[in-house]
One Martini backbone bead per residue (centre of mass of N, CA, C, O) as a GRO file, in nm:
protein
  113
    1UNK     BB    1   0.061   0.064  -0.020
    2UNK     BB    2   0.269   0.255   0.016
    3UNK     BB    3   0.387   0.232  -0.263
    4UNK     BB    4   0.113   0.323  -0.426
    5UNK     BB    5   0.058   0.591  -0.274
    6UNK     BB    6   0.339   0.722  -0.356
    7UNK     BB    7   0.328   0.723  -0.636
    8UNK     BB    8   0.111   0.862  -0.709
    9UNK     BB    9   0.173   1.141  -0.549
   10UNK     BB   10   0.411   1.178  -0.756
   11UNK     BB   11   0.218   1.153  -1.041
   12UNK     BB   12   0.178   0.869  -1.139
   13UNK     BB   13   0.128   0.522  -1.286
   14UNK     BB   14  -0.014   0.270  -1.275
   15UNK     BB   15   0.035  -0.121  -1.318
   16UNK     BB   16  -0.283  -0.174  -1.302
   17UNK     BB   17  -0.548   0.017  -1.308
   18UNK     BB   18  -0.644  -0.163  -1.098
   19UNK     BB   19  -0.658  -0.263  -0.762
   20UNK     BB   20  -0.748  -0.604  -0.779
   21UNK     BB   21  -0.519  -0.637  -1.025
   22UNK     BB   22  -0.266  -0.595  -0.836
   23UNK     BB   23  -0.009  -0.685  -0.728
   24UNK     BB   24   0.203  -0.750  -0.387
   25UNK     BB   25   0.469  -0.767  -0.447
   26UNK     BB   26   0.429  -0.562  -0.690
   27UNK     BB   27   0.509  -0.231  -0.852
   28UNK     BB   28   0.362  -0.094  -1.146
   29UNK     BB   29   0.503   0.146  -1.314
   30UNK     BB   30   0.429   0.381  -1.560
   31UNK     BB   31   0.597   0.561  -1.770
   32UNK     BB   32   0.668   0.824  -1.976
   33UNK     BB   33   0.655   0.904  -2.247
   34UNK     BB   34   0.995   0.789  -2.413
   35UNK     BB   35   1.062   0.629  -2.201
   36UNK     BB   36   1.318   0.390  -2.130
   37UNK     BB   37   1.406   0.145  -1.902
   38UNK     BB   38   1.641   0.098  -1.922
   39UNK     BB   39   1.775   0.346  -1.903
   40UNK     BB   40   1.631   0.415  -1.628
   41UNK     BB   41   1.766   0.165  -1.477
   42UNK     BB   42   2.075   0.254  -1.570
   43UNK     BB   43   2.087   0.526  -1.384
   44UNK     BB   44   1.982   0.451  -1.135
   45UNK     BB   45   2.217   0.247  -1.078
   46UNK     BB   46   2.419   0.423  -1.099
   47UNK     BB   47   2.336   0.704  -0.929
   48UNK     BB   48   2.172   0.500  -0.690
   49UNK     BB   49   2.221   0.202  -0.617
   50UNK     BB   50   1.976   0.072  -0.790
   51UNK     BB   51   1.746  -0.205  -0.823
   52UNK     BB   52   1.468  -0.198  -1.090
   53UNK     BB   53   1.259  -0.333  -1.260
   54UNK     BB   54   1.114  -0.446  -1.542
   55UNK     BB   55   0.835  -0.546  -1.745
   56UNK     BB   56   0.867  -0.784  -1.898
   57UNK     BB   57   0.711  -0.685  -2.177
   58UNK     BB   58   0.450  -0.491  -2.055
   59UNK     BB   59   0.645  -0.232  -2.097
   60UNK     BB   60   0.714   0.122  -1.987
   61UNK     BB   61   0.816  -0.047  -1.697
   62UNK     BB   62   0.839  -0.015  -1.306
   63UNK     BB   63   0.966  -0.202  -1.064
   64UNK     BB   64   0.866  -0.263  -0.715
   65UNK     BB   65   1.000  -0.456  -0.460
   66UNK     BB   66   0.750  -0.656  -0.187
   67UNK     BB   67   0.905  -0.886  -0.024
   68UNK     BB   68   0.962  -1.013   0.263
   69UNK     BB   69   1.203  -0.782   0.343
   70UNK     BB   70   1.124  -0.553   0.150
   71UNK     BB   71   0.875  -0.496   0.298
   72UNK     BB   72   1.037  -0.356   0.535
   73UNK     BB   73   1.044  -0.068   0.629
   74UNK     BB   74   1.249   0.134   0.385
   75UNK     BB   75   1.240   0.001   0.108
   76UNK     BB   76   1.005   0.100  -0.065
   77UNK     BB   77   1.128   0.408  -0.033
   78UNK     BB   78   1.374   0.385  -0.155
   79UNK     BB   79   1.242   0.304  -0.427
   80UNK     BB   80   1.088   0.577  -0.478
   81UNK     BB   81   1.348   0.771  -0.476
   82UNK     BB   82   1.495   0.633  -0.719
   83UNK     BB   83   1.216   0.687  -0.901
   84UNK     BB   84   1.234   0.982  -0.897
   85UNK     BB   85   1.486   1.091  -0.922
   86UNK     BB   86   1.536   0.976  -1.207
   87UNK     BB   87   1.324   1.137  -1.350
   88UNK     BB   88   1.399   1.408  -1.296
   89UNK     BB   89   1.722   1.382  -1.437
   90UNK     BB   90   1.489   1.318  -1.714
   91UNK     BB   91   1.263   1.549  -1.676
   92UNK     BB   92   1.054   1.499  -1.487
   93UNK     BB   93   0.759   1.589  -1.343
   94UNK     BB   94   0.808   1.521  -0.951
   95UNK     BB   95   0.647   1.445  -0.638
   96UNK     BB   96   0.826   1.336  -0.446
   97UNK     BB   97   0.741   1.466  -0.139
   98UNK     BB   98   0.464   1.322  -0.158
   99UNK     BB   99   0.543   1.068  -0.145
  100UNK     BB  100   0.715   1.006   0.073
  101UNK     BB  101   0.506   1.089   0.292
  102UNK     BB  102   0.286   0.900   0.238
  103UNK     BB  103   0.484   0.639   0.275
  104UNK     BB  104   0.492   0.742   0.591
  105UNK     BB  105   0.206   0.733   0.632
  106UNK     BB  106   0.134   0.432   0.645
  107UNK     BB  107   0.386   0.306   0.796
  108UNK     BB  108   0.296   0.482   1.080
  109UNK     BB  109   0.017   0.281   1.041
  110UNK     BB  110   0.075   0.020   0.936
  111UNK     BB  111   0.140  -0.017   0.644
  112UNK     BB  112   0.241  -0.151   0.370
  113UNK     BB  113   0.462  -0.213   0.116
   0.00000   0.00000   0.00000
């Protein structure tokens, strides 16, 4: 919940439109027009020590993986600053700090990663 709900603040769109068919284990941000997820991966992994997964066929998404450990503490939360820092470096208008608020205001209420 932490994950998409602070993707959201910051502006993004989620993959797949509805949350009843979304997965729990990941979330899937779809990238903004023209951006390759390569690219985006490949720049956020050099620039900012992250790994964060492509859609693996299913187009221009990043995926930020909240399964076992990584969905506790501040594992989601660390994922959504490397993929908003790295779009906006890319140029992209985001609002990281809404997003980040959000992702630890549900955090501090006991939601998921």
């Amino acid at each position: 919940e932490c994950c998409r709900e602070g993707a959201r603040a910051m502006g993004l769109r989620l993959w797949p439109a509805r949350d009843q068919i979304m997965s729990t284990c990941v979330t899937a941000i779809a990238l903004p027009d023209g951006l390759d997820d390569l690219a985006v991966r490949s720049h956020i992994r050099e620039r900012y020590g992250v790994m964060l997964s492509g859609g693996h066929g299913a187009g221009a998404l990043m995926r930020i993986g909240h399964m076992g450990a990584m969905a506790r503490s501040l594992f989601p939360v660390a994922g959504l600053i490397a993929l908003g820092r790295g779009l906006a470096d890319l140029g992209v208008d985001v609002r990281l700090g809404d997003g980040v608020e959000r992702a630890l205001a549900i955090l501090s209420e006991g939601g998921a990663g």
